[in-house]
N, C-alpha and C positions, 0 to 999 in steps of 0.2 A: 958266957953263952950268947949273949949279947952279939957282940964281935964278930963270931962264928956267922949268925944269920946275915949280919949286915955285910958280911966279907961276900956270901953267897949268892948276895942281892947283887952286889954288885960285879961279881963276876957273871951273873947271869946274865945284867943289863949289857956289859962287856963283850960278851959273846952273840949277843945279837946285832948290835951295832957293827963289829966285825964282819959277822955275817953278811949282814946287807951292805956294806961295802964292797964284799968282796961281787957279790951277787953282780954290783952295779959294775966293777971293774971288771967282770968274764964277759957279762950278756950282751952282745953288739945291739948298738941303739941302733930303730930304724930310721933311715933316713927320712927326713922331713920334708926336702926339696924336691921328692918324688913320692906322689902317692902312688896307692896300689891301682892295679885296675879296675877295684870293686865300689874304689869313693867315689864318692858322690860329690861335687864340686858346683861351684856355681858360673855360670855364664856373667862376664861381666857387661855383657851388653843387655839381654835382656831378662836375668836375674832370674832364670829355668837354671834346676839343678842337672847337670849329665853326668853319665861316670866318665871316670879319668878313659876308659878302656873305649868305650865309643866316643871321643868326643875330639874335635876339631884342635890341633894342638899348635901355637904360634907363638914365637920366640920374640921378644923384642927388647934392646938392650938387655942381653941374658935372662931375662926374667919369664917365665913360660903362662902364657895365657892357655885357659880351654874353654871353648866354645861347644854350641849346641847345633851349629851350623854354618857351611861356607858363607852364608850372609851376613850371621854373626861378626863371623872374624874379619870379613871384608868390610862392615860397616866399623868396626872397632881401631881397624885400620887405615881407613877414610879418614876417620875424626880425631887420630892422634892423641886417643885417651891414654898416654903413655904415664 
């Protein structure tokens, strides 16, 4: 009787494990290297949060800064915080 139960433990633990691989293998991950327009982000110049969706967008060696305003990014890019 024994046997029986532990056969069914472990086909349960089995089946979930499965499951949630399979989960992770369908659901397209979102990308990370773009937020949405809704986040919230920080200014690297003067540490004010803006959303991705209003904010000041500037590329430098492929990597994308967002700013809270053209003086931001002008000063940011002045001073070659790269």
């Amino acid at each position: 009787m024994y046997k029986i139960i532990i056969i069914l433990i472990l086909l349960i633990i089995m089946f979930y494990m499965v499951r949630q691989a399979a989960r992770a293998w369908i659901e397209p991950k979102p990308d990370e290297a773009t937020p949405g327009k809704d986040v919230m982000i920080e200014d690297p110049v003067c540490k004010t949060y803006v959303t991705v969706g209003t904010a000041i967008v500037e590329e430098v060696s492929g990597q994308r800064f967002y700013f809270c305003s053209q003086d931001c990014a002008r000063h940011f890019l002045r001073e070659g915080k790269t």
